[in-house]
Every structure is written in structure tokens, then in C-alpha cells.
C-alpha positions in Angstrom: 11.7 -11.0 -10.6 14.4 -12.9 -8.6 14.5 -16.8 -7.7 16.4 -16.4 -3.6 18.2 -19.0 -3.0 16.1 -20.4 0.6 19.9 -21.1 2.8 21.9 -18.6 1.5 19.7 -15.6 0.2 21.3 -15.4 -3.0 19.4 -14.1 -5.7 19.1 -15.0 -9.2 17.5 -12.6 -12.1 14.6 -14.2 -14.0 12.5 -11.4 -15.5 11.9 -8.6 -16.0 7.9 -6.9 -16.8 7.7 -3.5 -18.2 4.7 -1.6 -19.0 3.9 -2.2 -22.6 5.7 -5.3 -23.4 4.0 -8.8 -24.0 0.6 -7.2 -22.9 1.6 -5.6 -19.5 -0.5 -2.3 -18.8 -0.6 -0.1 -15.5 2.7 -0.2 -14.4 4.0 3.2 -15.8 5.5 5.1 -13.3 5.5 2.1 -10.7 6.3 3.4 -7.2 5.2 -0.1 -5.1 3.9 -3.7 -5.1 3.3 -6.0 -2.5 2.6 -10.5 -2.9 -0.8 -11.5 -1.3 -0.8 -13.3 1.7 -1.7 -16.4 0.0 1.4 -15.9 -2.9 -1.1 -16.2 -5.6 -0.9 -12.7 -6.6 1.2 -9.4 -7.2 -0.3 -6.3 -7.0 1.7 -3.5 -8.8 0.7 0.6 -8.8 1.4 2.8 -11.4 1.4 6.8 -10.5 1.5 7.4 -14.1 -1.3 5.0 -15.1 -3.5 5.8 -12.2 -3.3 2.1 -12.0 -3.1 -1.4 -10.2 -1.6 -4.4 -12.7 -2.6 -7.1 -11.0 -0.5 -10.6 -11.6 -0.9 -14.0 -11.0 2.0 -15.9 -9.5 2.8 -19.5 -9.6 3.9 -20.8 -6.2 6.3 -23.3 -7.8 8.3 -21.2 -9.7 7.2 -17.4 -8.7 6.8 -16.6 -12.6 4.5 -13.7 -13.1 1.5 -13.3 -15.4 -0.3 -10.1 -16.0 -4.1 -10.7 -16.2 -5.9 -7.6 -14.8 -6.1 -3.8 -14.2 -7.8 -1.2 -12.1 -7.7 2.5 -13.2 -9.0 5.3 -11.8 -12.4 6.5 -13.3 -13.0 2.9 -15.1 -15.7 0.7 -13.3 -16.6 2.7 -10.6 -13.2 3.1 -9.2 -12.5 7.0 -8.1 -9.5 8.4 -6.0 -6.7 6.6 -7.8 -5.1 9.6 -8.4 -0.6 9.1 -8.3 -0.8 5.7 -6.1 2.2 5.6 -4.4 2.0 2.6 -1.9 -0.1 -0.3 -1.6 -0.3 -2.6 1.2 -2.6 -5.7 1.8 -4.0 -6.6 4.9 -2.6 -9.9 6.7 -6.0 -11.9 6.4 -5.5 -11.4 2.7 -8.7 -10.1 2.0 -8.6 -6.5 1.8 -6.0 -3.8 -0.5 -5.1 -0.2 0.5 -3.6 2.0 -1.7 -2.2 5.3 -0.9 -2.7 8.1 -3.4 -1.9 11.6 -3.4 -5.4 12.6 -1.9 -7.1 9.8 -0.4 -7.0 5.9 0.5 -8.9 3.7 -1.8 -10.0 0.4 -0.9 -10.1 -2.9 -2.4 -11.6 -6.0 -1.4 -9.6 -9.4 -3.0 -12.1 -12.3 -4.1 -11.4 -16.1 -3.9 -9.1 -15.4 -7.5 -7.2 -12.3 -6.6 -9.7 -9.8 -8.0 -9.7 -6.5 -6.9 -13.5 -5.1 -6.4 -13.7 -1.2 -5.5 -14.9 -0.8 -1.8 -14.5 2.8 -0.8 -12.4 6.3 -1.1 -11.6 7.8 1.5 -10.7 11.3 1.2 -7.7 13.2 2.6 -7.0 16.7 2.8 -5.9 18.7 -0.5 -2.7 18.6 -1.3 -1.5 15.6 1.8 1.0 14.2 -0.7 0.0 10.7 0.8 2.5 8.4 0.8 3.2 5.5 3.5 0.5 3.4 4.8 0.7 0.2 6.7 -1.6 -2.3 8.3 -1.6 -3.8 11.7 -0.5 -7.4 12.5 -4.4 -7.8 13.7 -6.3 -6.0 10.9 -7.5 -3.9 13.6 -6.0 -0.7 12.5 -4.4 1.0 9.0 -1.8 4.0 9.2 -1.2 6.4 6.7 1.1 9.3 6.3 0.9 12.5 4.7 4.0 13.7 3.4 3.4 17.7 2.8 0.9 18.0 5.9 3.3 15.9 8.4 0.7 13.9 10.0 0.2 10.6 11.0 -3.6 9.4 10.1 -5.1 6.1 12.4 -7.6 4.2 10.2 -10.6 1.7 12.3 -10.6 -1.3 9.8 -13.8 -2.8 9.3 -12.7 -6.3 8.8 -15.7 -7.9 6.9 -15.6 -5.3 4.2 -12.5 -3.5 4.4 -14.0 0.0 4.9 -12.2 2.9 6.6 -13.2 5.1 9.6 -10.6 8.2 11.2 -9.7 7.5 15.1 -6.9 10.1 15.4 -4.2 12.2 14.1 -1.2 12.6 15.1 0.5 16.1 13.6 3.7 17.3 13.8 4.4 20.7 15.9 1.4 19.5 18.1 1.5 17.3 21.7 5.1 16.7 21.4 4.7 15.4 17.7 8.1 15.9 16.2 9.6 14.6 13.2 7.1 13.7 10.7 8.2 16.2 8.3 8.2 14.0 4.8 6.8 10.6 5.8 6.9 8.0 3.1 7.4 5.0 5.1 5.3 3.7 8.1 5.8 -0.1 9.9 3.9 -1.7 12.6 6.0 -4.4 14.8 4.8 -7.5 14.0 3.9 -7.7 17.9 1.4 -4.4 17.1 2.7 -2.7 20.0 4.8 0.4 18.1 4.5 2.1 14.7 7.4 3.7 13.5 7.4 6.6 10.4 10.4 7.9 8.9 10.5 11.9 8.6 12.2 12.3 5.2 12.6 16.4 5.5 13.3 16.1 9.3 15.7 13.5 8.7 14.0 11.3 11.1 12.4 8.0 12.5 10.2 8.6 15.1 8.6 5.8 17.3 4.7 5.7 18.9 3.4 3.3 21.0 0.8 1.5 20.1 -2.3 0.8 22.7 
């Protein structure tokens, strides 16, 4: 954890939270994170742990307490199987966390609590990796990194759920350079998506309707 200075940008070290000190748990092997929309929370995965730490974050100071976890095959959670991104949605009420074989899906309460929603299942082996949400909640993107495809989620946006519109491979309709993808943005206007082709060496650029 860093305080940034608000006119320069200058950072200054405050902490550091490691898995298995003062009571910290789910953060071995942590890949990503991401701060709720409200900054009340952090939301760490573990690829080790099969695990989201979830932390509580004062918005005077942006210390971090650790005060939950959700692991895979505890409480009904399945599919949290090496969670290698997380992303939350911009209305701040739903997680999605990409895993090596699916998207699981998390719906936040009034106190930051994770509640299991749904799994949605990718093909073997899709080495899952990027995901991101659109500025509108309207759509979630996810990339496999092995099959080199581009996945376009429907977002239900009362209860998070997730339904397939399209895919977008690589190799096919003029799809190039997706080999590897473990990074996907969407322009905070929503009209274009860009994903980074690690193995092709790559970022390549779709418009968005």
C-alpha cells in the first residue's frame, strides 16, 4: 500500500500484507486486485489459495484490514480454480473473476460481501486470463490465453449473471493477434476494446457497437 501524493503523484510506502501474517489468508500466489467503486473495499485473488481476501479500506487514510475470504469449494462457491484477474463492475455491485476455466461471479452487498452468483464455464484448457467490463455494465470481455479468443459476455445488471453473444478467434474473419491475451480494456467512452496478444507480440483494436 502507497499514500500518492494528490499534485505531484509521488508515492509513499505504508504497508505491506502478506498471506499469513497478522491474520491475512487467500493471498498466496496473488496475480490481481482491484478497489470497489465506492473505495470501501479491496478485493485481492490468490491462484495458489483458489481465493479472494477481501479488505476493508478506510477512505481517510487507505489503511487496509483483512476481514473475509472466498475459496473455491467452501459455501457453495465452484470454478475458482488459479484466479488470475478480477475486475468489478462500474455500478459497484457485481465481481468477475477470471480463472483458468471459467468466469465466476459475485454479487457485492451494502458491506462489501461477496455472495456467489454463478460459473460460467469456458472451454478446457482456455488459460483465462484478461477480463474487463464496459463503461455501461452492458457487456464483460474475457480472454483466453491458450485458445486466442476474445469472449463477449451480456451482463445481466440486477444480478450479475452472464450470457455468451460472440467470439472473436484468432485465424478467423480477419482475427489476428490474440495469440496470449492477458490484458483486455474498454475506452472509457465504450466505443473500442483493445487486447494485448502476448505470443503475437500484439495489441489489437475492435470497435465496439
Amino acid at each position: 500500500v502507497f499514500a500518492r501524493n494528490p499534485a505531484s503523484g509521488a508515492l509513499t510506502h505504508q504497508v505491506a500484507l502478506r498471506d499469513g501474517e497478522g491474520g491475512v489468508d487467500g493471498l498466496g500466489g496473488a496475480l490481481s486486485a482491484v478497489v470497489s467503486a465506492d473505495g470501501r473495499n479491496v478485493y485481492a485473488v490468490g491462484v495458489i489459495d483458489q481465493a479472494i481476501a477481501v479488505f476493508n479500506r478506510d477512505l481517510a487514510t487507505g489503511e487496509l484490514r483483512f476481514v473475509w475470504l472466498k475459496t473455491n469449494g467452501v459455501g457453495g462457491v465452484t470454478g475458482l480454480e488459479s484466479p488470475r484477474s478480477i475486475v468489478e463492475s462500474h455500478d459497484g455491485r457485481h465481481l468477475y473473476v477470471a480463472c483458468e476455466a471459467a468466469v465466476v461471479v459475485f454479487q457485492r452487498n451494502a458491506s462489501g460481501w461477496p455472495s456467489f452468483v454463478q460459473t460460467v464455464a469456458l472451454p478446457p484448457l482456455s488459460g483465462t486470463q484478461g477480463i474487463a467490463v464496459d463503461p455501461e455494465g452492458r457487456n464483460v470481455y474475457v480472454g483466453g490465453y491458450e485458445n486466442a479468443e476474445l469472449r463477449v459476455y451480456q451482463r445481466n445488471p440486477v444480478w450479475g449473471g452472464l450470457t455468451l453473444l460472440e467470439v472473436e478467434t484468432n485465424g478467423q474473419d480477419g482475427v489476428e493477434g490474440l495469440a496470449g491475451i492477458d490484458s483486455i480494456v474498454v475506452t472509457p467512452d465504450g466505443e473500442s476494446v483493445y487486447a494485448n496478444g502476448t505470443i503475437d507480440s500484439s495489441v489489437v483494436h475492435f470497435a465496439r457497437d
